[in-house]
PASEBA-1860 file (N, C-alpha, C; in nm, 3 decimals):
! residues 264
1> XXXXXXXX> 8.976/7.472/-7.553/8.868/7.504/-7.458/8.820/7.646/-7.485 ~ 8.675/7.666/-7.495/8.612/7.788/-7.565/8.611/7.889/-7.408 ~ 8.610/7.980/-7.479/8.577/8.064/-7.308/8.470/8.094/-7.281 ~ 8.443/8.064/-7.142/8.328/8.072/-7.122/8.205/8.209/-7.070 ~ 8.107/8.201/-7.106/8.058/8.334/-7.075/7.960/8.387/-6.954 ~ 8.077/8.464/-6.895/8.051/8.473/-6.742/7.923/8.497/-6.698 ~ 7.878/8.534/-6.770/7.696/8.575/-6.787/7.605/8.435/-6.662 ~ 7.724/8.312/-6.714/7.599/8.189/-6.693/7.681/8.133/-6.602
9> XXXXXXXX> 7.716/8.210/-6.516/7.773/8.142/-6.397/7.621/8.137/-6.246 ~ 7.638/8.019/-6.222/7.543/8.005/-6.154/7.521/8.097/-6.036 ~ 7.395/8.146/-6.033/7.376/8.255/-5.917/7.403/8.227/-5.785 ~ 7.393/8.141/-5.724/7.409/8.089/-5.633/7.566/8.106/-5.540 ~ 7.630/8.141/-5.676/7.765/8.132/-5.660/7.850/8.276/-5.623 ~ 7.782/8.327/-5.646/7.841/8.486/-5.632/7.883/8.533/-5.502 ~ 7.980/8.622/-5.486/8.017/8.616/-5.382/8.077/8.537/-5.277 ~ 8.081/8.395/-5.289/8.160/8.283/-5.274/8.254/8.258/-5.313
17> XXXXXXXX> 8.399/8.268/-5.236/8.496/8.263/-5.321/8.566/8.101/-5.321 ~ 8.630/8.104/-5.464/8.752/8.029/-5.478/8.843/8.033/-5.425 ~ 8.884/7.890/-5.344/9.024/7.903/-5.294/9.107/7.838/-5.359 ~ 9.258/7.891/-5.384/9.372/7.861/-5.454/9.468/7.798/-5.344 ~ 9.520/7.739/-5.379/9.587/7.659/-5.267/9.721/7.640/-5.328 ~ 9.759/7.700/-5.432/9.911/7.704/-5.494/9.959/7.819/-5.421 ~ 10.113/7.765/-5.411/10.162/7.922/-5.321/10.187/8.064/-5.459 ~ 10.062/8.164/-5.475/10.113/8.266/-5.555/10.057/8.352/-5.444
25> XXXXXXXX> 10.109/8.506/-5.474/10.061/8.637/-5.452/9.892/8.653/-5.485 ~ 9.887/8.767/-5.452/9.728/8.805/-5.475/9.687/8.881/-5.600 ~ 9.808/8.890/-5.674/9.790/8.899/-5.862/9.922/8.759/-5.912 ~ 9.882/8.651/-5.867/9.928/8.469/-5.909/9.887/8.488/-6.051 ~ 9.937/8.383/-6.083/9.848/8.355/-6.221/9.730/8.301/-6.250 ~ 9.702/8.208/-6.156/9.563/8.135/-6.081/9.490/8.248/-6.036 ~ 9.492/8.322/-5.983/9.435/8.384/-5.915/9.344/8.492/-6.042 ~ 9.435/8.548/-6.134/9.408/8.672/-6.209/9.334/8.523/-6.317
33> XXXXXXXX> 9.324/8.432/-6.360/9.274/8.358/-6.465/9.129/8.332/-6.401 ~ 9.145/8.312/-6.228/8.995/8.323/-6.207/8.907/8.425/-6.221 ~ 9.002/8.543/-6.121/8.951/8.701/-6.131/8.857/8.718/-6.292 ~ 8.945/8.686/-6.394/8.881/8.723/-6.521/8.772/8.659/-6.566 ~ 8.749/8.569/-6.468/8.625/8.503/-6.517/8.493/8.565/-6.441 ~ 8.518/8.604/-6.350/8.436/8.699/-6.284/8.416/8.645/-6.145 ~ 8.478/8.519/-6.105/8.517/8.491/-5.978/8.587/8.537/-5.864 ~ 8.520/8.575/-5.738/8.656/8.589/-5.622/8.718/8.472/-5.582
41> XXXXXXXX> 8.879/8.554/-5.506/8.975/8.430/-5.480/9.008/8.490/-5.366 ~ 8.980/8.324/-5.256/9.067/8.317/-5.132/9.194/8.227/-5.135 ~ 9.277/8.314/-5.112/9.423/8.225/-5.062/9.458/8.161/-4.989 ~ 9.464/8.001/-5.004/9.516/7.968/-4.887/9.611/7.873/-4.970 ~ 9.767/7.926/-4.974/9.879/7.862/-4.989/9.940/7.722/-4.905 ~ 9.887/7.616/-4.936/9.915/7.516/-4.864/10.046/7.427/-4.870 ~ 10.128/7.490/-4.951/10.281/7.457/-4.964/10.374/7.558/-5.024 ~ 10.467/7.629/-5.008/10.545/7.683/-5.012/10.673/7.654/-5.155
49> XXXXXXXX> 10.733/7.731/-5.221/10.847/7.638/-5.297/10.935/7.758/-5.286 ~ 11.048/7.654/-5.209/11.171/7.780/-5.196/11.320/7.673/-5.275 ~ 11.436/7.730/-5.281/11.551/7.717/-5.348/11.608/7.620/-5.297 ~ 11.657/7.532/-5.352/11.750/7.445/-5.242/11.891/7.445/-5.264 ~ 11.968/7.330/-5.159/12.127/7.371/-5.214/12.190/7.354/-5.365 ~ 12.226/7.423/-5.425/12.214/7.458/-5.581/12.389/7.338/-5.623 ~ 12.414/7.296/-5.533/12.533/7.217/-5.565/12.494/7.069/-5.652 ~ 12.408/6.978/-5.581/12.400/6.888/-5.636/12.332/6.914/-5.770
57> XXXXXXXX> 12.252/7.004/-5.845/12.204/7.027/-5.888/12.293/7.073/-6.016 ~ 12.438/7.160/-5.958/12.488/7.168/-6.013/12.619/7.097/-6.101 ~ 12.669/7.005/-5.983/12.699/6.864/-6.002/12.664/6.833/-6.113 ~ 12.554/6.779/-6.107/12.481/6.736/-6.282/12.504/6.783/-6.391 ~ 12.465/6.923/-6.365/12.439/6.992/-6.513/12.586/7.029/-6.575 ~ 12.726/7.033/-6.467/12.868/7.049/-6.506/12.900/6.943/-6.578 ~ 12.806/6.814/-6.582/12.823/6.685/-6.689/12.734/6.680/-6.753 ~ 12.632/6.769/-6.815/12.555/6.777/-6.893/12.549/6.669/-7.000
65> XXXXXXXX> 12.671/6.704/-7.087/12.670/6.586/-7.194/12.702/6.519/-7.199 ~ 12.714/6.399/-7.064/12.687/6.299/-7.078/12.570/6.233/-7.068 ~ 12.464/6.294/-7.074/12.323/6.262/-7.060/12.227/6.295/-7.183 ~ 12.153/6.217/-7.244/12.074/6.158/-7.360/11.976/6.232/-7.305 ~ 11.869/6.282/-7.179/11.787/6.368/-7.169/11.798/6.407/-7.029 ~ 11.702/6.492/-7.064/11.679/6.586/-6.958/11.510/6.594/-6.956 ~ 11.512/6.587/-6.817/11.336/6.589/-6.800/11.279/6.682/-6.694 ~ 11.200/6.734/-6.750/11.121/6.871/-6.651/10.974/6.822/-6.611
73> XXXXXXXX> 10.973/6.845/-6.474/10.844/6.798/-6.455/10.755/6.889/-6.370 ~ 10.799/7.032/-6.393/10.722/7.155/-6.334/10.808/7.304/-6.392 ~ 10.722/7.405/-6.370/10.779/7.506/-6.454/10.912/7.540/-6.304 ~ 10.899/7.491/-6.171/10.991/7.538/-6.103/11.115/7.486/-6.111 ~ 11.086/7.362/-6.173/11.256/7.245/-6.206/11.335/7.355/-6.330 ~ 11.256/7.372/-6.444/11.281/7.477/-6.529/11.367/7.589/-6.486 ~ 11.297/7.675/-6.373/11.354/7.818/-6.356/11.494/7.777/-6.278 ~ 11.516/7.664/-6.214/11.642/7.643/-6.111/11.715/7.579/-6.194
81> XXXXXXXX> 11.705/7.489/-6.319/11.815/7.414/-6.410/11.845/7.591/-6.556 ~ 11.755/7.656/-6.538/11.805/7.768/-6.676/11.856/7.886/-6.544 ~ 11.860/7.911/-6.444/11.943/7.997/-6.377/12.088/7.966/-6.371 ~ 12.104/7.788/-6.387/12.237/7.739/-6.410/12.313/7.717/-6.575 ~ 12.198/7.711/-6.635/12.229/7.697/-6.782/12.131/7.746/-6.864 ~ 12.141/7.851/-6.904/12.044/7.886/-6.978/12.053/7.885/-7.112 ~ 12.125/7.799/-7.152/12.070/7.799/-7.323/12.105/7.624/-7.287 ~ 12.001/7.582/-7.412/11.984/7.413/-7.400/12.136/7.364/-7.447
89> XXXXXXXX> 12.164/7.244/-7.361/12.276/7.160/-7.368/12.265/7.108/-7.540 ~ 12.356/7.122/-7.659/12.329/7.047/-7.780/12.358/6.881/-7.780 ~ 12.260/6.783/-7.828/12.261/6.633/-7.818/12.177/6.584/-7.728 ~ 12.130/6.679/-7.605/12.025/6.663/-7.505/11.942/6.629/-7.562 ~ 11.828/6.547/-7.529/11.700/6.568/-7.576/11.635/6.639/-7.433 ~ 11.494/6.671/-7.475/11.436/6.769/-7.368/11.308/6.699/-7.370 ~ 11.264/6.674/-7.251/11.082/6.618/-7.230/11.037/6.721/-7.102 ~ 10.901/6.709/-7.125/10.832/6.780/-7.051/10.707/6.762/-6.965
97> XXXXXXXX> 10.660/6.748/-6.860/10.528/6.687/-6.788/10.403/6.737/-6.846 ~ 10.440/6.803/-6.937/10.294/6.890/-6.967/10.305/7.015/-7.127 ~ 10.164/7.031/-7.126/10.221/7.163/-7.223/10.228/7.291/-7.145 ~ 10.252/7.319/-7.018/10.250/7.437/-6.967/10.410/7.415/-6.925 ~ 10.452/7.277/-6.898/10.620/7.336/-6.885/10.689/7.339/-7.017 ~ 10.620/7.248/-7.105/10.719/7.318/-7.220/10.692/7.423/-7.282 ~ 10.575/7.503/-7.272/10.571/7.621/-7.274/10.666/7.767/-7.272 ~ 10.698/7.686/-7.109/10.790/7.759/-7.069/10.951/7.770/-7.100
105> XXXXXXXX> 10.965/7.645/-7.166/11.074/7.611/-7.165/11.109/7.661/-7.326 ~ 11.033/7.652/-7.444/11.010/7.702/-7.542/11.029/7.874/-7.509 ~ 10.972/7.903/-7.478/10.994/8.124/-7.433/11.147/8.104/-7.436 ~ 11.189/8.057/-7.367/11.362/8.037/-7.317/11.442/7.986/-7.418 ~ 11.351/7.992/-7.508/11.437/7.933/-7.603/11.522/7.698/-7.639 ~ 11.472/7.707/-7.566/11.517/7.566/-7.516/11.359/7.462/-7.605 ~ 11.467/7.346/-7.690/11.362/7.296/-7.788/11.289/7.145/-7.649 ~ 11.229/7.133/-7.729/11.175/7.017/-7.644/11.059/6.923/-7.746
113> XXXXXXXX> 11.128/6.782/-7.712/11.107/6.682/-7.820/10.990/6.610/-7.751 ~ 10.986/6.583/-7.630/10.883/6.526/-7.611/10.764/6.581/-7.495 ~ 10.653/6.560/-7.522/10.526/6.633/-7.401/10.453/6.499/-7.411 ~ 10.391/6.449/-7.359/10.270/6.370/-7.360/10.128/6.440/-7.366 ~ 10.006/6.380/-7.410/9.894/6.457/-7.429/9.817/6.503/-7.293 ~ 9.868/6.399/-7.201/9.783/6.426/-7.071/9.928/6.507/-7.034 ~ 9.894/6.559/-6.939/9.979/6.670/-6.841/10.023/6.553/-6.708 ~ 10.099/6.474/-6.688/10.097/6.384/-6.629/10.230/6.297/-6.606
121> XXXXXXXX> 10.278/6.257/-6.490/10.408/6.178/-6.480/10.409/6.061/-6.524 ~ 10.239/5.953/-6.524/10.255/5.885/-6.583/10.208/5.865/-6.715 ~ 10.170/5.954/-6.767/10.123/6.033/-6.928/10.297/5.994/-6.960 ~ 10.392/6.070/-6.876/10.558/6.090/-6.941/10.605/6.002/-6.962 ~ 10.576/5.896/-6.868/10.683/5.774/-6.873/10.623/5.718/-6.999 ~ 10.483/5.675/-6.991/10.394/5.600/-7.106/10.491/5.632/-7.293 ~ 10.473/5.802/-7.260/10.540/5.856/-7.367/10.680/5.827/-7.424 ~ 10.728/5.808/-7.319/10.867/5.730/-7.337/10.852/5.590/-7.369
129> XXXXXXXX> 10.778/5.531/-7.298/10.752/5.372/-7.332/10.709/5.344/-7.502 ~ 10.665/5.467/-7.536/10.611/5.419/-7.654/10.738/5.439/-7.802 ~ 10.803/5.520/-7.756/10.926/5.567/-7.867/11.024/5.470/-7.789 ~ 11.054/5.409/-7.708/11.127/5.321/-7.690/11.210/5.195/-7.733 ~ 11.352/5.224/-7.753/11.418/5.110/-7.826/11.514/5.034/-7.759 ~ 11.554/4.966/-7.818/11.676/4.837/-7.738/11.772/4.945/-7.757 ~ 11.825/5.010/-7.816/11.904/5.080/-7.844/11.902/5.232/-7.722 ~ 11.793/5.228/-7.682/11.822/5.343/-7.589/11.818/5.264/-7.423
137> XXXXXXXX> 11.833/5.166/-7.412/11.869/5.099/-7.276/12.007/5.140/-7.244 ~ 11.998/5.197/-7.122/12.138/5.261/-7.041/12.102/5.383/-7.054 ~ 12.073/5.461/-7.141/12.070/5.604/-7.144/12.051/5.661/-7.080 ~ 12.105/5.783/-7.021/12.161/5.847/-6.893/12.028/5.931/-6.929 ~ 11.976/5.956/-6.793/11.881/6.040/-6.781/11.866/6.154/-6.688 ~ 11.878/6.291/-6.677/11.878/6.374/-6.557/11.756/6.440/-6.525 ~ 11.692/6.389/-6.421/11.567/6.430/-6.376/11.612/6.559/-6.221 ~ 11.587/6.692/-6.270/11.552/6.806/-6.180/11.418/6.779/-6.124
145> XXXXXXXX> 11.421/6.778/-5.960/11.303/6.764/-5.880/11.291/6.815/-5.764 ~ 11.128/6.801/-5.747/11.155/6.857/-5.653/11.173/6.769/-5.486 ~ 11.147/6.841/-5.400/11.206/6.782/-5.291/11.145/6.641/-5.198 ~ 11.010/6.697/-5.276/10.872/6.551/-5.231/10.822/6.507/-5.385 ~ 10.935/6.526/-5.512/10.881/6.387/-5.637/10.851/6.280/-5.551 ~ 10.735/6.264/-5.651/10.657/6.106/-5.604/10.763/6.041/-5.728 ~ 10.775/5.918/-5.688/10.865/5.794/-5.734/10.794/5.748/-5.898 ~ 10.737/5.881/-5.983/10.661/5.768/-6.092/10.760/5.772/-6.179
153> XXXXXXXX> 10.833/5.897/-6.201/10.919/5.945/-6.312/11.051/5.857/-6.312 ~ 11.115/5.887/-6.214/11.199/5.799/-6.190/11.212/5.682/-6.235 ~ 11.152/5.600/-6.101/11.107/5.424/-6.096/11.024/5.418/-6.238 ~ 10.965/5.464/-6.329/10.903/5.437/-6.481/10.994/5.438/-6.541 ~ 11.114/5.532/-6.562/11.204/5.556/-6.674/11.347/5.410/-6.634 ~ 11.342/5.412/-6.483/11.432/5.352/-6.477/11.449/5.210/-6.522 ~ 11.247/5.156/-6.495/11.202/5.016/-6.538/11.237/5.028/-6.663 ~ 11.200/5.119/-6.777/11.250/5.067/-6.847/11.371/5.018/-6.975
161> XXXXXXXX> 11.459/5.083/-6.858/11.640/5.084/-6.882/11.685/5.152/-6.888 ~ 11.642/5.315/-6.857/11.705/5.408/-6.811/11.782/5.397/-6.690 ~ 11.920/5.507/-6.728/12.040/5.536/-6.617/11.938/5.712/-6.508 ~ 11.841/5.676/-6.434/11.821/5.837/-6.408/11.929/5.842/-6.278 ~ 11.927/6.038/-6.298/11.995/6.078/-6.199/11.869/6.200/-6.136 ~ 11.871/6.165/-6.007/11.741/6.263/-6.022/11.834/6.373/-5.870 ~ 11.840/6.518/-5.926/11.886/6.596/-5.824/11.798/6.722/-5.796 ~ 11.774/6.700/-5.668/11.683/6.791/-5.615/11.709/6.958/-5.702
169> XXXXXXXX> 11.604/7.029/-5.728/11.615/7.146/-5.767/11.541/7.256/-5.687 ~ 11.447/7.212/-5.634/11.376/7.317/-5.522/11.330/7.233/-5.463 ~ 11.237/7.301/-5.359/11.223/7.253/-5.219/11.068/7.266/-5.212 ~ 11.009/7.169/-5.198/10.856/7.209/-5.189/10.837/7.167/-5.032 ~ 10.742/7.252/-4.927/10.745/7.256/-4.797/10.602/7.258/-4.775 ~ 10.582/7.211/-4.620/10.447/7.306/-4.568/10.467/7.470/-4.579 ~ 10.325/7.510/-4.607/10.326/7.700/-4.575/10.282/7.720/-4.472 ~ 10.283/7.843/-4.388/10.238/7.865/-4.279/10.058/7.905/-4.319
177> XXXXXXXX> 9.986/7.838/-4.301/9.875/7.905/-4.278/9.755/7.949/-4.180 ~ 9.680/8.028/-4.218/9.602/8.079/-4.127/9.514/7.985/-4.054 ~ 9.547/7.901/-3.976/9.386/7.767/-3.983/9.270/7.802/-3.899 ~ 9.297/7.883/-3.823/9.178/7.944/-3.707/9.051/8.018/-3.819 ~ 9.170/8.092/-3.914/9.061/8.166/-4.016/9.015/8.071/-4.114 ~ 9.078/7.976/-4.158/9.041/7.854/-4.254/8.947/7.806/-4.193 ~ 8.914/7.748/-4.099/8.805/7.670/-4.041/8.659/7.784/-3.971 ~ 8.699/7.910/-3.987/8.602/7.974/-3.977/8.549/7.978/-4.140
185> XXXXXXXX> 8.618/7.994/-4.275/8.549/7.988/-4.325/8.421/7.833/-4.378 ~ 8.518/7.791/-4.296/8.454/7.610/-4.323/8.328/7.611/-4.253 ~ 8.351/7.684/-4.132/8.196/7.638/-4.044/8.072/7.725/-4.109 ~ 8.154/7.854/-4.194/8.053/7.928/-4.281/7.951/7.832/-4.395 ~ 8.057/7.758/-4.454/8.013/7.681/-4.558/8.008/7.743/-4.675 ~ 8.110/7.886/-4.698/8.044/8.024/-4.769/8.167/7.964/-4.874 ~ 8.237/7.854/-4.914/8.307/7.877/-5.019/8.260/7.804/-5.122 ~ 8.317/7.848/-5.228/8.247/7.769/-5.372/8.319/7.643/-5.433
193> XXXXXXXX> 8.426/7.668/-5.430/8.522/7.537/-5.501/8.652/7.598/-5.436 ~ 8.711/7.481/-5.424/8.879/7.489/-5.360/8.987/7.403/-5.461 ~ 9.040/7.474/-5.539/9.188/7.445/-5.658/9.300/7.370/-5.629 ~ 9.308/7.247/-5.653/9.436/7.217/-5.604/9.553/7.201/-5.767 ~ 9.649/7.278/-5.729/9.766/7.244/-5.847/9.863/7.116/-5.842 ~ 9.872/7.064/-5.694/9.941/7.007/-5.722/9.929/6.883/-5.606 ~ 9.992/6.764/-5.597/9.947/6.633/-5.508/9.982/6.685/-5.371 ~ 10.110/6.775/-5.325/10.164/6.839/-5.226/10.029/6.941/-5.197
201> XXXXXXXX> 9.933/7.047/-5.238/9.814/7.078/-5.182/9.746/6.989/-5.132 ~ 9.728/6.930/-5.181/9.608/6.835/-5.135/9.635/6.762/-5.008 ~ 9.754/6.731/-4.997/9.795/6.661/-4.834/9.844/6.768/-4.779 ~ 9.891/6.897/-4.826/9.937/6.994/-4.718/9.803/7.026/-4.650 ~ 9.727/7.067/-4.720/9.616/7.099/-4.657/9.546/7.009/-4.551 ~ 9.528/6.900/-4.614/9.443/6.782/-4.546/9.529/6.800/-4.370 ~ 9.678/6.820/-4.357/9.735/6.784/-4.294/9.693/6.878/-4.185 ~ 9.732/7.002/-4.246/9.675/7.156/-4.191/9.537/7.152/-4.136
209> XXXXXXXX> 9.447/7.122/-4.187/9.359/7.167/-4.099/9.315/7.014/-4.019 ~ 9.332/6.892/-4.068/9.295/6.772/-3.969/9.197/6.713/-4.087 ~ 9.214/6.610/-4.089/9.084/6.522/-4.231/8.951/6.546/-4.158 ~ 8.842/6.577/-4.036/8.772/6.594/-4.016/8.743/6.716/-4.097 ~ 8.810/6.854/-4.115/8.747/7.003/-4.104/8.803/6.944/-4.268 ~ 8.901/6.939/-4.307/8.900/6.853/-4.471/8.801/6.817/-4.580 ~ 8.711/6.724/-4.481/8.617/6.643/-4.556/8.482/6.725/-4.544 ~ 8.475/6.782/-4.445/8.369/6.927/-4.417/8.391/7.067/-4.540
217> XXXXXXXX> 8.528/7.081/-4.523/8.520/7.197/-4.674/8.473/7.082/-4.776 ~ 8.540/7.016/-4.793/8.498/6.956/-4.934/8.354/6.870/-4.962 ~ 8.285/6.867/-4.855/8.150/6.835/-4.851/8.045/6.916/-4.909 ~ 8.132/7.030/-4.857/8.041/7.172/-4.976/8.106/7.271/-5.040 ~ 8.215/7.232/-5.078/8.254/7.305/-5.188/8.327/7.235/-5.281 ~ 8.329/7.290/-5.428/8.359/7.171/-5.548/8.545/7.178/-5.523 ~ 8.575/7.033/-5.541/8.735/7.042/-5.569/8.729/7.021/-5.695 ~ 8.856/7.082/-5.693/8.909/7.076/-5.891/9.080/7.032/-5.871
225> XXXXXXXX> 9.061/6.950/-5.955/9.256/6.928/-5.946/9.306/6.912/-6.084 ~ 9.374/6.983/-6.092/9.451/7.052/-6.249/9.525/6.874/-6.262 ~ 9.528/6.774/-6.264/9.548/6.636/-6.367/9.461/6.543/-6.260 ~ 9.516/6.430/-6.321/9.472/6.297/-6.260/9.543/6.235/-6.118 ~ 9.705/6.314/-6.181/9.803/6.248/-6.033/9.731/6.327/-5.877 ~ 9.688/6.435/-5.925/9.657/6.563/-5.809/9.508/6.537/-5.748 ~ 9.459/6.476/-5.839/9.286/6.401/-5.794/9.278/6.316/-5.763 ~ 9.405/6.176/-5.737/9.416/6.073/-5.707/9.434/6.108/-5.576
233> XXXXXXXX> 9.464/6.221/-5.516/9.484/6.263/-5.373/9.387/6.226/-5.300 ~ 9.338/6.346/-5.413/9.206/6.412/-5.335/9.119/6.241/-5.321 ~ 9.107/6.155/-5.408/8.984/6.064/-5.369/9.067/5.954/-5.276 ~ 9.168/5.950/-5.266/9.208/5.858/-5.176/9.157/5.935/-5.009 ~ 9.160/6.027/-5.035/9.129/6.140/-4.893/8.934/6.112/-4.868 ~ 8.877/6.013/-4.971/8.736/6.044/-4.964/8.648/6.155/-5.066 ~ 8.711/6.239/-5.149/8.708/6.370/-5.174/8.635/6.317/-5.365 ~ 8.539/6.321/-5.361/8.548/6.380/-5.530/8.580/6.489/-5.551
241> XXXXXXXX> 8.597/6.470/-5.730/8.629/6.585/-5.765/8.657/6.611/-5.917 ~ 8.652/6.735/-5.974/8.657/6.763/-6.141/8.814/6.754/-6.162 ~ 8.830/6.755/-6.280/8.952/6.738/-6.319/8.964/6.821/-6.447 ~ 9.093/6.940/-6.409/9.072/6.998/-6.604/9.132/6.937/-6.663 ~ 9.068/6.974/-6.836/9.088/6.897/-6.919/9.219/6.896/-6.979 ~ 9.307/6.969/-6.974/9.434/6.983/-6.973/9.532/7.043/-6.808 ~ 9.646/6.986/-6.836/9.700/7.012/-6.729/9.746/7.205/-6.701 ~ 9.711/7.290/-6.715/9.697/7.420/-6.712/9.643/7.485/-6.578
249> XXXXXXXX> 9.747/7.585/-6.596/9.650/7.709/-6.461/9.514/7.736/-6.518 ~ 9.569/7.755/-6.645/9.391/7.864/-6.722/9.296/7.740/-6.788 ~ 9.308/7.592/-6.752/9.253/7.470/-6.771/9.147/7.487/-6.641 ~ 9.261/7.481/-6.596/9.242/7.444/-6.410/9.086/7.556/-6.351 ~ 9.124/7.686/-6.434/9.044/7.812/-6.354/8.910/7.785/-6.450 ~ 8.930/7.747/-6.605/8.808/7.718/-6.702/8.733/7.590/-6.631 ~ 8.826/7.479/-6.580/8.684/7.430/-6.520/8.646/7.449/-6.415 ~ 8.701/7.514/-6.338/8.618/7.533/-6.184/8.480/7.608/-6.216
257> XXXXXXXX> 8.529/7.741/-6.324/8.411/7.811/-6.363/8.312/7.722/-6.415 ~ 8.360/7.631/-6.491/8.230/7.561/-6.590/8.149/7.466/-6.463 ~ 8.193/7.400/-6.363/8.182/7.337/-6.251/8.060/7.404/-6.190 ~ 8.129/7.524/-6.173/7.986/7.627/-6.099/7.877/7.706/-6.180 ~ 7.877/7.686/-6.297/7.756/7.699/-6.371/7.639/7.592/-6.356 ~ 7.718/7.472/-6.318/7.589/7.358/-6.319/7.594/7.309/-6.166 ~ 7.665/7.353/-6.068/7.657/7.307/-5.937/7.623/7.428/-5.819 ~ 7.586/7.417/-5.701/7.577/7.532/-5.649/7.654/7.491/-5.520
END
């Protein structure tokens, strides 16, 4: 994806900010990938990710090798399975939901054999379906998750003869947010596009402010949802919406920008 040149961002748009709805700070990584595009960002953190009890988690990984893989399906499963083990188990294989967690997982040193092209849980399983042999039926599988995984990773790997063990690794929650000030900016109508990272935004929010004031932000302002699983939210909610072309923060922030060059 070429970068784009801020020059031709639609006028209309200025001064209207982007809201991020991943829980980061006010220098996030989302946040500073929009900043650089020449966009402002409003925060509104619509789920939270905190630590959970590190036992079962650890449970697992004290039997490491007895397990044929290991599967990451966010950079936060990552940071809570390498605080317990940080150099890769040898005989493991390693898969990844995306190229931004194996990204991460690569820096760390830790190899990783499989990504799928879409950024996607069911991009992962597919990926597995396709290298798939009689010979790997039973194979023990340890899936780190988080506390609201949707059932694709799992129930996919398990259909098709995988042993998974799936142990919570963090905790994804509601955040506390501001909604008195959220719905003032809604009755403004003053925002430009609203970011969702992940399927947990999209219903935290919806939940937070009520599907009436919901379908009102998103009536006039563009949604963007960094894959397909995270936009399947949004349109079951009524909601169109863009989708970047890779599963990425700096995917995610390139198309909102490209979004508002041709929309106002």
């Amino acid at each position: 994806m070429n970068a784009p040149d801020r020059r031709a961002a639609h006028p209309e748009v200025h001064g209207r900010p982007v809201v991020v709805t991943r829980p980061e700070s006010a220098d996030g990584p989302l946040t500073r990938e929009l900043q650089a595009l020449g966009l402002s960002v409003l925060l509104w953190p619509a789920v939270s990710v905190s630590t959970s009890d590190p036992a079962p988690l650890a449970a697992a990984l004290a039997n490491i090798r007895a397990f044929g893989w290991i599967v990451f399906a966010s950079r936060h499963a990552v940071a809570a399975v390498l605080e317990q083990l940080p150099s890769a188990p040898p005989g493991v294989r390693v898969a990844a939901v995306g190229k931004a967690t194996a990204q991460v997982l690569l820096k760390r040193g830790w190899p990783v054999d499989l990504v799928p092209d879409e950024g996607s849980a069911a991009a992962l399983v597919a990926a597995f379906a396709t290298q798939w042999s009689d010979t790997d039926k039973g194979v023990r599988v340890l899936y780190p998750a988080s506390s609201r995984a949707l059932p694709t990773i799992a129930a996919g790997l398990t259909q098709l003869g995988a042993v998974v063990t799936q142990a919570e690794a963090y905790r994804t929650d509601a955040a506390a947010l501001d909604v008195n000030e959220c719905r003032e900016w809604i009755a403004r109508g003053s925002i430009a596009a609203v970011t969702f990272a992940s399927p947990s935004a999209v219903s935290e929010l919806a939940r937070a402010l009520g599907m009436e004031d919901f379908a009102r932000l998103l009536s006039s302002a563009n949604a963007v949802a960094i894959g397909r699983t995270t936009a399947r939210e949004l349109v079951v909610r009524g909601a169109k919406c863009a989708v970047a072309e890779v599963a990425t923060l700096r995917a995610l922030a390139l198309t909102t920008f490209q979004v508002l060059q041709t929309r106002t």
